[in-house]
N, C-alpha and C positions, 0 to 999 in steps of 0.2 A: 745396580739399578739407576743411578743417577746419572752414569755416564747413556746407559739409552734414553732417559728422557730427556736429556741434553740434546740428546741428537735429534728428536725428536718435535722437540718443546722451544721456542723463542723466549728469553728471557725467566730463565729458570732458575728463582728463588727458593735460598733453603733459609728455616728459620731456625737458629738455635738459643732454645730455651733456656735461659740463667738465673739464678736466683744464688746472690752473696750466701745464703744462710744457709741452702740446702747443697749446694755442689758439692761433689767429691771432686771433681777437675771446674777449674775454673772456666767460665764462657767462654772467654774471648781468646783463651786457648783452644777450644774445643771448636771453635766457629774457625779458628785458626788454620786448626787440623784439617777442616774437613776442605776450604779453600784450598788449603795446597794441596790436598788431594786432586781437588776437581776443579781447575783453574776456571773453566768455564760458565763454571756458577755463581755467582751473586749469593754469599752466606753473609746473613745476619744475628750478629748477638741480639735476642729480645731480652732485655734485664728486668725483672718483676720480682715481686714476692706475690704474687697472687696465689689461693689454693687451688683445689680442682676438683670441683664439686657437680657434675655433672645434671644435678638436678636442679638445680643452683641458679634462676635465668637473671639475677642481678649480677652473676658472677661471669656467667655467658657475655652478659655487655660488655664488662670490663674487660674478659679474654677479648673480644672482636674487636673492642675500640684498642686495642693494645696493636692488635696484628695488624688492622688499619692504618695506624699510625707507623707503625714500620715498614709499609708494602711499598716498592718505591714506582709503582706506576698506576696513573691515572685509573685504570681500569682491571679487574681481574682480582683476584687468583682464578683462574677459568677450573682449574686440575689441582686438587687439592692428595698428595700421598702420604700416608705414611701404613705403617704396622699398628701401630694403636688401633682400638677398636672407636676413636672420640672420630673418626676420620667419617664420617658417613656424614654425623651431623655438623662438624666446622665446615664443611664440605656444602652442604644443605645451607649455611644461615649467610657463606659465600656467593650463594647463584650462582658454584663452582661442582665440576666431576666429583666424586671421589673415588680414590684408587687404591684399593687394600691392597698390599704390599707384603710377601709372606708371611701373614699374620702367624700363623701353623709354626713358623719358623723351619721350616722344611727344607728349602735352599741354603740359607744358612744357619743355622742351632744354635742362635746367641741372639741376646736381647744385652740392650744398655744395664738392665735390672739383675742380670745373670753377672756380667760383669764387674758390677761395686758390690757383688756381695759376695763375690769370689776373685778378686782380678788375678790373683798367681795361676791358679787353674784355666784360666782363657785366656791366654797372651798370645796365644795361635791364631787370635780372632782379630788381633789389632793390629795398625799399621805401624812398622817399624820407629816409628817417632811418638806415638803413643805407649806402646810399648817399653820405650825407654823411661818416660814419664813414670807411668806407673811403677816402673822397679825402681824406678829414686824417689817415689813420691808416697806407696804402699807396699810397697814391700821390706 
């Protein structure tokens, strides 16, 4: 999906979420990962411990002023995707699209969540360098 909205899309930021106390893979690996997957995109570690509390609208500011502060152009996110279902309303307080992304997981039958609570059982699902990671690092 990221290489068609690439193709797609001008200036196509992915943002990846980090937090020291909750990762099972470290951000800046994982933001790592996904650049060299998709050389074309602009990946960023966002580092927070924020929770995610959806009903939360002093916690909303904080997520927004967070994303804000790491967006790295004047103007936009116009298109906001992912799978989560928070995607409608980051989307909405952006003055951006949103773009539900296999939510169903249909196309592909793996979620990040499926993953750390099982990673021996889904390593079919990840990219050879992740992969490798996880078998030196959980397994």
């Amino acid at each position: 999906m990221i290489e068609q909205a690439a193709g797609r899309c001008e200036n196509l930021v992915v943002f990846v979420n980090s937090s020291a106390r909750r990762d099972a893979a470290p951000g800046d690996r994982r933001a790592g990962w996904l650049a060299d997957l998709h050389p074309s995109v602009d990946v960023r570690e966002v580092r927070h411990e924020l929770a995610t509390d959806f009903a939360d609208e002093e916690l909303w500011a904080r997520w927004m002023a967070l994303f804000r502060a790491h967006w790295p152009y004047d103007e936009g996110p116009h298109v906001v995707f992912s799978s989560d279902p928070y995607v409608d309303e980051l989307a909405r307080r952006f003055g951006a699209v949103s773009v539900v992304v296999d939510a169903d997981r249909s196309n592909v039958p793996i979620s990040a969540t499926m993953i750390r609570a099982d990673p021996g059982r889904h390593l079919d699902f990840v990219a050879p360098d992740v992969r490798a990671w996880i078998e030196q690092n959980w397994l």
